[in-house]
N, C-alpha and C positions, 0 to 999 in steps of 0.2 A: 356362588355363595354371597349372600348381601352383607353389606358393609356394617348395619343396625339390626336390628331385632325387633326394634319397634322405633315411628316418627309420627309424633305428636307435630302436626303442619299448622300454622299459619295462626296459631294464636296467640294471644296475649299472656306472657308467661311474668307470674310472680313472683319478683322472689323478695322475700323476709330482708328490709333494715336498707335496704336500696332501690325498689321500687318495680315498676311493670316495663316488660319493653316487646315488640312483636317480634316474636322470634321461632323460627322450630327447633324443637326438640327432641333428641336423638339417645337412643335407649343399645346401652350392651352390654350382656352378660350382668343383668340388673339395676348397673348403676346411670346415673347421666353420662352421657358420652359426649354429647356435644349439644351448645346454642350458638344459632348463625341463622341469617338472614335466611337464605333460603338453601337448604337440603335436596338433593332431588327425591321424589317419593320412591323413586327406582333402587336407592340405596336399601331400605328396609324391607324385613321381611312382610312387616305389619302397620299400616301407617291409620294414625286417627285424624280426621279432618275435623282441624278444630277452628274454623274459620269465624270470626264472629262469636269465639269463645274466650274466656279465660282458664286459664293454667293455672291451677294452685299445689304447693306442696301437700302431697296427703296430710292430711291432717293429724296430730299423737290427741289421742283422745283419753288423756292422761289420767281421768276417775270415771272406773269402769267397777265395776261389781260381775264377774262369770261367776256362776253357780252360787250364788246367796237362799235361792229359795227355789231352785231347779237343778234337776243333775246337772253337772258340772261337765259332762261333756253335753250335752244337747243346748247347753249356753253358749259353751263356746262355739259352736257351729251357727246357732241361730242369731244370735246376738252379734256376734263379730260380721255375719253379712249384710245386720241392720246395718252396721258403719260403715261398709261399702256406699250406701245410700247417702251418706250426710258426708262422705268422700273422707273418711277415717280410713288410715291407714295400717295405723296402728295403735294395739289397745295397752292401757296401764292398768291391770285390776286388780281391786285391792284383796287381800284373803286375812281372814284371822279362824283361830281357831275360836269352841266357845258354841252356842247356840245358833242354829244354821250354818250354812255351807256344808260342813261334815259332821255336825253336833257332836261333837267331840274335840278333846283337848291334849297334848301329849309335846314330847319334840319336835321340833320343825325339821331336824336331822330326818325323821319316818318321814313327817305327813306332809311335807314340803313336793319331794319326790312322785308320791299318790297325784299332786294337783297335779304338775306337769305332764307326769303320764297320762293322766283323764285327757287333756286339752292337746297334745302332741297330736297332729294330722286332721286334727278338729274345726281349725281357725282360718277365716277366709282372709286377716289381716295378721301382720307380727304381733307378736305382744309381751309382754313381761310384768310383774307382777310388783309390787310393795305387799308388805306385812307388818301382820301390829303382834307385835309380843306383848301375850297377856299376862306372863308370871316370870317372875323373876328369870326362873330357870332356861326361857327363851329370851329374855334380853340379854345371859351367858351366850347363847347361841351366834350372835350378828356377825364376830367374826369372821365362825366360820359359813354363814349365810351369805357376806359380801366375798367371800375366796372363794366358794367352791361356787356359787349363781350368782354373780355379781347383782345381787339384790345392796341397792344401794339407797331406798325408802322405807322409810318405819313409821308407824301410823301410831297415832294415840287418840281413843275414844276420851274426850272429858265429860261429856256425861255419864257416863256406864259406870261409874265410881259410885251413881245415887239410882238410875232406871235402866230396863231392858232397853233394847233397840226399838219398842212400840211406847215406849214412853206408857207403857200400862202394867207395869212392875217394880215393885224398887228392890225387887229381892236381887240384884244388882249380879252378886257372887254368884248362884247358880247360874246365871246366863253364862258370864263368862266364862265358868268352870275355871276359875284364875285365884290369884292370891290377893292381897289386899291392890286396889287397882285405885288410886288416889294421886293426889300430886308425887306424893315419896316415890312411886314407879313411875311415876312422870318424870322426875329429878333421877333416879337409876338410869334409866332410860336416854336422856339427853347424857347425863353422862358417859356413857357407853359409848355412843355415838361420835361422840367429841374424841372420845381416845381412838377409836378406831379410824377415825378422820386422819388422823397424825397420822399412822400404821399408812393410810392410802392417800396422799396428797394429788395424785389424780386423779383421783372423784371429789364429786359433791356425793357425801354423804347428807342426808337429812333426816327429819323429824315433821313429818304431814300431818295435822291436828286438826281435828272435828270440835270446833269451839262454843261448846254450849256449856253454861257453870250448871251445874244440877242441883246447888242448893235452892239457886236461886228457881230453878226450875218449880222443884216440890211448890213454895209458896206460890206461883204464878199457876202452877194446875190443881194445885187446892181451890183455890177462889176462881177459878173458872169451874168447875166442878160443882160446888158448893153452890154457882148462879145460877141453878138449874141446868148444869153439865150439857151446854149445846153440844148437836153436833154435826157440827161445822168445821170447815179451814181456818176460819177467821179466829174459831175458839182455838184451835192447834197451833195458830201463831199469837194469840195473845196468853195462852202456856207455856210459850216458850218463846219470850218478847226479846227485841235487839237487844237487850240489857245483857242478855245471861251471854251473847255472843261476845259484846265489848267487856265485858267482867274475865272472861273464860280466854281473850287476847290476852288482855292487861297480864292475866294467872303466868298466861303460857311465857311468853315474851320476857317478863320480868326473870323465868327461871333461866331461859336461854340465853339474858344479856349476863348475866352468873357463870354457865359450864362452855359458853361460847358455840350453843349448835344454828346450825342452818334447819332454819324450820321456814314448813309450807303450812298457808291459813287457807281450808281448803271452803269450798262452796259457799264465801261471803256471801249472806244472801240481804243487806240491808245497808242505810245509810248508814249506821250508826257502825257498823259493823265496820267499814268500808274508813270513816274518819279514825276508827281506832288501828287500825293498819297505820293510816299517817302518823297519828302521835306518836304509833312504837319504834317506827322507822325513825322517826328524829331521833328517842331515846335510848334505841337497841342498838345504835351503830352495829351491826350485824347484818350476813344474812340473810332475808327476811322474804318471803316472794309470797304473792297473794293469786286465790283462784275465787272466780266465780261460774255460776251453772245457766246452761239455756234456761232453764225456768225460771232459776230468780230474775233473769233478764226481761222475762217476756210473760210470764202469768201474773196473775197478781189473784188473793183468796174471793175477791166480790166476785169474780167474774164465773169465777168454777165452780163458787157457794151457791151461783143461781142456775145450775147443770142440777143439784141436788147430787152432785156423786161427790165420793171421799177418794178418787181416784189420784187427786193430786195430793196427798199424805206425804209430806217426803221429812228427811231434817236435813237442814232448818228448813220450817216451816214457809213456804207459801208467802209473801209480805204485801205490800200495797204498789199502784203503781208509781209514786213517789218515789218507792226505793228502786223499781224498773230502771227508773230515768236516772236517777244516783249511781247504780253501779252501772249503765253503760257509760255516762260522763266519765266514770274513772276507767274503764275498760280503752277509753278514746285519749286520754291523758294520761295514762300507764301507772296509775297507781295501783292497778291489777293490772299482772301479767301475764294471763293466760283465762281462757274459756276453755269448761270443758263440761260432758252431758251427765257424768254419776250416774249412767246406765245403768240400772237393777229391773230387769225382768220380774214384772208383780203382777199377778194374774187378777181381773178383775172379782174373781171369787174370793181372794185373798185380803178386799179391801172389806167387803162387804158395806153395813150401814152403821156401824158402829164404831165411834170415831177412837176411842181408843185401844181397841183391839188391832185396828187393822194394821196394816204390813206397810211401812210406808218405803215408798222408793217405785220409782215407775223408769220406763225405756227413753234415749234422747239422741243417743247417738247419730240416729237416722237424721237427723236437722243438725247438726254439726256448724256445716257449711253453709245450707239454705239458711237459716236464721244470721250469721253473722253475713252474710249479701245481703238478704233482703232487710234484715233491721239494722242492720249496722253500718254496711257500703250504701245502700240504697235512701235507705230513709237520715238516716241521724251522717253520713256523709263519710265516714272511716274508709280511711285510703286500704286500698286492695291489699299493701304489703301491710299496712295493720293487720285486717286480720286474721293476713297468711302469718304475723307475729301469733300472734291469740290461739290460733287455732294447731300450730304446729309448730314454730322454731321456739319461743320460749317455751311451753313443755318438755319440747327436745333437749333446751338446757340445762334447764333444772335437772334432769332425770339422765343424764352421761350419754343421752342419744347422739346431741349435736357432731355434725361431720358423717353421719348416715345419714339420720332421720333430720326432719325439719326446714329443709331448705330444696332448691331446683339447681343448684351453682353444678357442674361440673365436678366426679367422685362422689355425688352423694346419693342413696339408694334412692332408683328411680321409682318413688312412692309417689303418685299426683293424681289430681281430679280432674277433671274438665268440667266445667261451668258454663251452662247456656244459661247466659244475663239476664235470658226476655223470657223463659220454662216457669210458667206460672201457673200453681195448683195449691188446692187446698191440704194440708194435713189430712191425711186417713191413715187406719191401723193398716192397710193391705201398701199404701206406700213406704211405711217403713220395712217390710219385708224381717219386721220381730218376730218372735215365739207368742209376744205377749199380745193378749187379746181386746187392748186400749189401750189409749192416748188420751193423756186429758190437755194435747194439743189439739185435740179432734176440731179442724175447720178451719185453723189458723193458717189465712192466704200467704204465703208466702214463693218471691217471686226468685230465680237464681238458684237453682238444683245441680248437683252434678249427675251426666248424663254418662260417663264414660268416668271410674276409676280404676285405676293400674298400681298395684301392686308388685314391687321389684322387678318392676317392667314389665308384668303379666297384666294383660286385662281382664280384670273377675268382674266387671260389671259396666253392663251397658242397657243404657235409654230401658230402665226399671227393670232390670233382671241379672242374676248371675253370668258367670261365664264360666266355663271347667269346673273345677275344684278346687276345693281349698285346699292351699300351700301356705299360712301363715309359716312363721318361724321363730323361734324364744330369740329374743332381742336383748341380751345377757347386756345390761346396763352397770 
């Protein structure tokens, strides 16, 4: 009988806030078991030769969307193996009730249960969820949401107060099937939070916010509308300009530095957006943790505008690449602390040609990792434990992962990728191994794939394909 279960040989292994060092890697009974110089191969049952590789901790790929606009089990099976590709380990996805996912509205007590069961035995990666309580009588719920699923994130839409989710409705109430959704259940809401916080002093409790103001919105896609209503990307981010992001901070932050909650500012997508994070941080002394998305990182609307498709429809909007370069600069100086893809499966028929019907949110997961190597390690210079930071240990903190998830040390679940540095290919839909039928990454060379991910020391995917089944597991945070 072998000593391991699995040895990851001869690579360069990463880990988060300490750095890289050549080491093997020794897998048992799921977790790390050991790093040391050299292991014999003879010891494991399973050994990956990662010679001329890097090591990275799976990555938590912390804003994730399962079943928004697809059954909900055929998401979590197809989608969660995208992330095998982008070496995600594991997913965070968000649910609310309301229009899509289960178009329906009720207790989280019922429909909570429904999700899990759909997704139990479905998932190639662990995962566990955040929720947004629409109506009062579900932010009564969080107690017992955080004791009996240690759901420990709670979402709030600040636009949904004034538009649908397509920004092509303002009948606001029927989407949500909720009660009045405004700041006042923004302030219920962190409040709740804050007292349950006390109740649980070992968790981070939080408060995850989607920061677009929607007054501001109405006026900015009135007058874009009104200029002969393009449609284009460029119009969907001048409807919905960095303003309403830095106004919709300012909103948030001001309430939180008042009931004292720990709030996440989720898919910063601009500069303006990105300096309003700093100023809140000086004056919220609280705290305050900021995320931004592969796309804002790396598209920008000129470039997708001359594809002629609306595929890249997302919120926030699509921006310039001024703001590209803006938020990887803080993504490298840590004023964001974490990267993640806002995965939502959107079928090309879903987008159509009409820019504000369509469905925004597209797949990202699959480049996880390849985008933060090859744009991030590769080109602009981020040390390798950076953006095994980015991509897996700060998610893992925020979210009560850390000490499983997020790191390679010794006890912690043996979730990792392996990375061939020199694996250079273009973005295609059939690379990502999605449900969904485009990419409006489509072409984009990027050099540093992972070729081999392991999941609780299982290998589910090697050099672009599956491996067994999926075994994900609820990662009760």
């Amino acid at each position: 009988m072998s000593r391991y279960d699995l040895l990851v040989k001869g690579g360069t292994v990463v880990l988060p806030f300490h750095g890289d060092i050549r080491a093997d890697l020794a897998v048992s009974n799921g977790k790390v078991a050991a790093l040391a110089d050299d292991i014999p191969a003879a010891e494991a049952d399973e050994v990956v030769d990662a010679r001329g590789k890097v090591v990275l901790p799976g990555a938590v790929d912390a804003h994730f969307h399962l079943g928004i606009y697809r059954d909900l089990a055929l998401d979590a099976f197809e989608e969660t193996r995208s992330s095998l590709v982008g070496g995600a380990t594991t997913v965070l996805s968000y649910f609310r009730t309301g229009s899509h996912y289960l178009d329906r509205t009720g207790p989280y007590k019922e429909i909570f249960p429904e999700v899990l069961n759909a997704v139990a035995g479905r998932t190639w990666t662990d995962y566990a969820f955040h929720l947004a309580p629409m109506t009062v009588d579900q932010i009564a719920e969080i107690p017992m949401l955080v004791e009996e699923h240690r759901v420990t994130s709670f979402k709030y839409y600040m636009f949904y107060k004034g538009f649908d989710l397509a920004a092509n409705s303002r009948d606001a109430r029927s989407f949500t099937m909720g009660d009045e959704y405004d700041l006042g259940h923004l302030y219920l809401l962190m409040e709740q939070i804050t007292a349950v916080q006390k109740a649980n002093p070992d968790k981070r409790l939080s408060v995850s916010l989607h920061c677009e103001q929607s007054e501001l919105m109405r006026v900015f896609i009135d007058r874009v509308r009104a200029d002969g209503d393009p449609q284009t990307l460029r119009a969907y981010h001048e409807g919905r300009p960095p303003l309403t992001e830095r106004v919709a901070i300012g909103e948030a932050t001001t309430l939180a530095s008042h009931t004292g909650t720990n709030l996440n500012l989720l898919h910063l997508s601009s500069a303006e957006a990105v300096d309003a994070v700093a100023l809140a941080r000086r004056s919220f002394g609280g705290d305050l943790r900021a995320e931004t998305t592969l796309h804002h990182l790396c598209l920008d609307h000129d470039t997708l505008d001359a594809t002629g498709s609306l595929g890249g429809k997302v919120n926030p909007p699509i921006r310039t690449k001024a703001d590209n370069e803006a938020l990887w600069r803080h993504a490298a100086e840590g004023t964001i602390d974490w990267v993640a893809s806002d995965h939502a499966c959107c079928m090309e028929a879903e987008k159509g040609d009409q820019l504000w019907p369509a469905r925004p949110g597209f797949g990202g997961t699959a480049l996880l990792y390849p985008v933060l190597f090859s744009e991030g390690h590769r080109k602009r210079g981020l040390s390798l434990s950076r953006i095994a930071e980015l991509a897996s240990a700060n998610p893992a903190r925020a979210y009560n992962l850390w000490g499983r998830k997020g790191s390679l040390m010794v006890g912690f679940d043996a979730d990792l990728t392996v990375v061939d540095p020199e694996l250079a290919q273009p973005v295609t839909n059939e690379v990502c191994l999605s449900g969904q039928d485009h990419t409006p990454f489509e072409g984009v060379e990027l050099t540093g794939w992972p070729v081999v991910t392991a999941v609780g020391g299982q290998v589910r995917f090697r050099d672009g394909e599956t491996v067994g089944e999926p075994t994900g597991r609820y990662a009760r945070h």
